[in-house]
C-alpha positions as CSV (number, residue, x, y, z in Angstrom):
1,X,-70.1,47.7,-41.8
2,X,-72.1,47.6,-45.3
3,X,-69.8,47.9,-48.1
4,X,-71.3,49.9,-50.6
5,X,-70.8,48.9,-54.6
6,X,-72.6,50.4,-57.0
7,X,-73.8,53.6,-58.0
8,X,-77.6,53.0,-57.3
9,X,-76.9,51.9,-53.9
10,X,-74.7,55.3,-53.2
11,X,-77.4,56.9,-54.5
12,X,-80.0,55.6,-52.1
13,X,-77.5,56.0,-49.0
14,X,-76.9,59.3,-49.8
15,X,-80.9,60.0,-50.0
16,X,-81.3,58.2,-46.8
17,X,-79.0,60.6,-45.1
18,X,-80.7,63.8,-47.0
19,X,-77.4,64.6,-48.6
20,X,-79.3,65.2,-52.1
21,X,-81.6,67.8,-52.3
22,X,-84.4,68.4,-55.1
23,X,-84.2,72.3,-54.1
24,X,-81.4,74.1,-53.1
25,X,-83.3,77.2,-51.2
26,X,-86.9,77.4,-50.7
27,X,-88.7,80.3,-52.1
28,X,-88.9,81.5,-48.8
29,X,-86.0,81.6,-47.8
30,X,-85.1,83.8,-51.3
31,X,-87.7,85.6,-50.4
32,X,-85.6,87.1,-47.1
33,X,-82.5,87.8,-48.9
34,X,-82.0,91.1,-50.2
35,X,-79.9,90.4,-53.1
36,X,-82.0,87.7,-54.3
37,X,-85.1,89.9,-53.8
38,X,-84.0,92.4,-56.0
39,X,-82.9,90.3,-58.5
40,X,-87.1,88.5,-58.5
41,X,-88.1,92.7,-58.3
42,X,-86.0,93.8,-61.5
43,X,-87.5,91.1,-63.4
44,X,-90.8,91.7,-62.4
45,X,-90.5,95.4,-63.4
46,X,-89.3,94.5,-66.7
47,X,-91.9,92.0,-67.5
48,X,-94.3,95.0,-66.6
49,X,-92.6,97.1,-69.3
50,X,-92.0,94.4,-71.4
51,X,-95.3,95.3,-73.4
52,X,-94.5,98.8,-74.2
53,X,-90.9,97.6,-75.1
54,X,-91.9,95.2,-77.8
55,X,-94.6,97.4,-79.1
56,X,-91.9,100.2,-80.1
57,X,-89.3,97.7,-81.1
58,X,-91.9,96.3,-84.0
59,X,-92.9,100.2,-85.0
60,X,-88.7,100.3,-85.5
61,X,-88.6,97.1,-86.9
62,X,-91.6,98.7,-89.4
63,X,-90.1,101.5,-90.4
64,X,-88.0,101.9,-93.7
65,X,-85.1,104.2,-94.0
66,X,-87.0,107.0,-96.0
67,X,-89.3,106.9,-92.8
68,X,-86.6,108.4,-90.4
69,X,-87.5,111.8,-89.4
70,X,-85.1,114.2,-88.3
71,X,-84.7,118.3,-87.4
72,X,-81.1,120.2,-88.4
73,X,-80.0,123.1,-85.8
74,X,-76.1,124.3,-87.2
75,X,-73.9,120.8,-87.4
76,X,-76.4,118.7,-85.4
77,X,-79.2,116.5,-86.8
78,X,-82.0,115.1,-84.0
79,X,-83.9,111.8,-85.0
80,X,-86.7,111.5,-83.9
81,X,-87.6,108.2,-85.6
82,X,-91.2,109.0,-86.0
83,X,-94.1,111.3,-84.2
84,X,-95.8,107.2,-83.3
85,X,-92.5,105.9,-81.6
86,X,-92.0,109.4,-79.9
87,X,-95.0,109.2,-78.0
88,X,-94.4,105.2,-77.4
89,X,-90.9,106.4,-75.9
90,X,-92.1,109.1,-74.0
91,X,-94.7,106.9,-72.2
92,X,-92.1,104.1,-71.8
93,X,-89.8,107.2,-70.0
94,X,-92.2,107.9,-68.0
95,X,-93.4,104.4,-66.8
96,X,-89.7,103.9,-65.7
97,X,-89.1,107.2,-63.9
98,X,-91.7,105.6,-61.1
99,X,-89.6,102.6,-60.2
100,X,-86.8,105.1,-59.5
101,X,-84.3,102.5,-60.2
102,X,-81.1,103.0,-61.9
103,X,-80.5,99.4,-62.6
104,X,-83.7,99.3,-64.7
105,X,-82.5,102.8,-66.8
106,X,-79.0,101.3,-67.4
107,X,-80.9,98.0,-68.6
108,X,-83.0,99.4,-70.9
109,X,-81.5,102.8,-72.0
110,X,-77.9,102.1,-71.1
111,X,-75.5,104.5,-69.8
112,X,-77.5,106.8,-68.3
113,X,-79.2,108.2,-71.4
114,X,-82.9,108.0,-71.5
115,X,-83.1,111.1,-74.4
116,X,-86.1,110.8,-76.7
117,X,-83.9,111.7,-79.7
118,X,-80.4,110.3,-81.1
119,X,-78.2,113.1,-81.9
120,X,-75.8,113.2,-84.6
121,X,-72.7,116.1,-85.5
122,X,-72.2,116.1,-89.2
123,X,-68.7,117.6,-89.9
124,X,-69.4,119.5,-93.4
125,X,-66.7,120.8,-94.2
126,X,-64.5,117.2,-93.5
127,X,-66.6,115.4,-95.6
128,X,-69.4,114.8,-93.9
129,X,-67.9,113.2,-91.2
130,X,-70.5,112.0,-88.7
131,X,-70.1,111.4,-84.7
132,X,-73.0,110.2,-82.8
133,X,-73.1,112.4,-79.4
134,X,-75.5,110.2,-77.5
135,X,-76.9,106.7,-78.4
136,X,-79.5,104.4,-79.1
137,X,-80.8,103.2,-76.0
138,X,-79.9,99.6,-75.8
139,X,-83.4,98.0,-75.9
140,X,-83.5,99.4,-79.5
141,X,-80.2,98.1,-80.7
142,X,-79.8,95.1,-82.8
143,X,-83.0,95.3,-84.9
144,X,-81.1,97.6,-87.6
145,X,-82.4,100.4,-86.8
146,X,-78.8,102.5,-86.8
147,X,-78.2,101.3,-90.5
148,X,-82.0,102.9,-91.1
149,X,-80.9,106.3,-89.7
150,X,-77.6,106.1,-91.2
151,X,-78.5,105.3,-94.9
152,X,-81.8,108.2,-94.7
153,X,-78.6,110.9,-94.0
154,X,-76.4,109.0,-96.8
155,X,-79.5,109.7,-99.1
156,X,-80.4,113.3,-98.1
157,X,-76.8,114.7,-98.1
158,X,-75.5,112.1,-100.6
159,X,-72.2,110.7,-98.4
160,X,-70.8,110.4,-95.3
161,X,-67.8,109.2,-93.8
162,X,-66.4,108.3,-90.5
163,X,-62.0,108.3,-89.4
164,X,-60.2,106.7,-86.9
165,X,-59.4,109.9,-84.5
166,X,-60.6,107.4,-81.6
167,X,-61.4,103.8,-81.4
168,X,-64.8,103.6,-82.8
169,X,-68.1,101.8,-80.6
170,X,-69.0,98.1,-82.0
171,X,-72.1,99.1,-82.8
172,X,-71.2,101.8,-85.1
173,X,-68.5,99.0,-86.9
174,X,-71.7,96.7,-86.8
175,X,-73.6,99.5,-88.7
176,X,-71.1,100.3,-91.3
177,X,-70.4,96.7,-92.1
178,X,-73.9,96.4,-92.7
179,X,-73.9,99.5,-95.2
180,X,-71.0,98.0,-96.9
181,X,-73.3,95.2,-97.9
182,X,-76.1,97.6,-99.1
183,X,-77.2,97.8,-102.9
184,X,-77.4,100.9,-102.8
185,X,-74.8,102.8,-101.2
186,X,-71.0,102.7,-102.5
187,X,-68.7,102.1,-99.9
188,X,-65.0,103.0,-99.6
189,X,-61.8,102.8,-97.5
190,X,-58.5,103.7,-96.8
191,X,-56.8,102.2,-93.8
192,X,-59.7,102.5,-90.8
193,X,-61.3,105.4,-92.7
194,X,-64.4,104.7,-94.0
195,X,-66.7,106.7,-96.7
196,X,-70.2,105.9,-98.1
197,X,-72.1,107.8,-101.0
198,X,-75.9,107.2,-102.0
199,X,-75.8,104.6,-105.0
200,X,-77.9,107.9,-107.1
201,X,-75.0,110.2,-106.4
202,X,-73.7,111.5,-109.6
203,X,-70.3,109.9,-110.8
204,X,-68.3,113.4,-111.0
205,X,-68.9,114.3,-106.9
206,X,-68.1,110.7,-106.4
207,X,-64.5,110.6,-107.8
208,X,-64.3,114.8,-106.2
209,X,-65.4,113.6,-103.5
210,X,-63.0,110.5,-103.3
211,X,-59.7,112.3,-104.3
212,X,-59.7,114.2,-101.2
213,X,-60.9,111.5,-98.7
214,X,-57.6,108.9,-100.4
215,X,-55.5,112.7,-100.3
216,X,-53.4,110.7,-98.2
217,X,-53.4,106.6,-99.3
218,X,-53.0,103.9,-96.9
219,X,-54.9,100.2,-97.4
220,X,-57.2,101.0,-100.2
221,X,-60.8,99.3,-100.4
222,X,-62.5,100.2,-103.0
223,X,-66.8,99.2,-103.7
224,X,-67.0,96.1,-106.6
225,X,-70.3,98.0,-106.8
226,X,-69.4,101.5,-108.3
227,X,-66.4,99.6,-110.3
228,X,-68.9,97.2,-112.1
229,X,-71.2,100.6,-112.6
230,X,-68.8,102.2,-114.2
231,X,-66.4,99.7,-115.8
232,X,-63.2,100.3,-114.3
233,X,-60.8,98.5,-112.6
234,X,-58.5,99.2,-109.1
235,X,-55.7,100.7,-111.3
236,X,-57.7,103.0,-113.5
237,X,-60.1,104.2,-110.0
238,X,-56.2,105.1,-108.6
239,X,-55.2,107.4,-111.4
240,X,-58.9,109.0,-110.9
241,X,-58.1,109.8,-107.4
């Protein structure tokens, strides 16, 4: 019997005996299997759509915050992001709705929703608390897009603020983290609460506007921006509020 010492020579002997194989499943063979088919359809479907995808994710990408469009019916504001990326969407809807295939929605829209518009309830009378009632779809997440649409409604009704009545989504933490690190908006908390006023806004509605969102203090976090602006310190802004 052949005694076998090094590794080239188990190499060879396992070669010889077609242990090793360069290809684990001929294409073929996937070919027959269901599972595997759908996987090679999905991503075929996808790279069909992938041109109309990237096409509205660089109009997004384009757009600046004062570019946001929007309609107001009572509490609820629709974005509409744009007549150009309306259309863009609208064709992209459609395009989908003939592969009749929910895997591909939940892909690229997520969650079922394949609306044309992001709705948004603005609370005004709890100062100007915001919930989002559907969602981006999930192709056009990521690009920071959300912070767009969030700072336009900061800069037409001059705040907005968001509690902790429920666990919030990542992505709207990702988009309020990214507002705290804006020039131009002043950003405040207390405990999980969070409150953001356009940089513009004058100084009086501020500090009105603060004293009732701090009515009842927990961990206070107040914007280095707005203190620098207006010379004060964390233990003069607590005997303004």
């Amino acid at each position: 019997m052949k005694i076998i010492k090094t590794y080239s020579e188990i190499l060879n002997y396992l070669k010889e005996d077609k242990i090793v194989y360069e290809k684990a499943m001929s294409p073929e063979k996937i070919a027959n299997l269901k599972r595997l088919k759908d996987s090679g359809d999905f991503k075929s479907i996808l790279k069909i759509l992938n041109d109309d995808i990237n096409l509205i994710l660089n109009k997004c990408r384009d757009l600046s915050y004062d570019d946001i469009g929007y309609s107001m019916n009572d509490d609820i504001i629709t974005i509409s992001y744009g007549k150009h990326i309306h259309t863009l969407l609208s064709i992209l809807k459609d395009k989908i709705e003939n592969y009749s295939t929910d895997d591909i929605d939940e892909k690229i829209f997520g969650g079922g929703w394949k609306d044309l518009f992001l709705e948004i309830e603005i609370d005004k009378k709890n100062l100007n608390k915001i919930d989002i009632i559907n969602s981006l779809p999930n192709f056009m997440k990521n690009i920071g897009l959300g912070k767009k649409i969030y700072k336009k409604i900061i800069k037409d009704f001059g705040f907005i603020s968001s509690f902790d009545g429920y666990e919030p989504s990542l992505d709207s933490s990702m988009v309020w983290e990214s507002l705290a690190n804006d020039k131009e908006i002043f950003t405040f908390t207390n405990d999980e609460n969070i409150i953001s006023f356009w940089y513009e806004l004058n100084y009086e509605t501020i500090i009105e506007k603060l004293s009732k969102f701090y009515k009842n203090k927990g961990f206070i976090q107040f914007d280095d921006d707005f203190l620098i602006k207006f010379n004060l310190n964390d233990k003069e802004m607590n005997n303004l509020i």
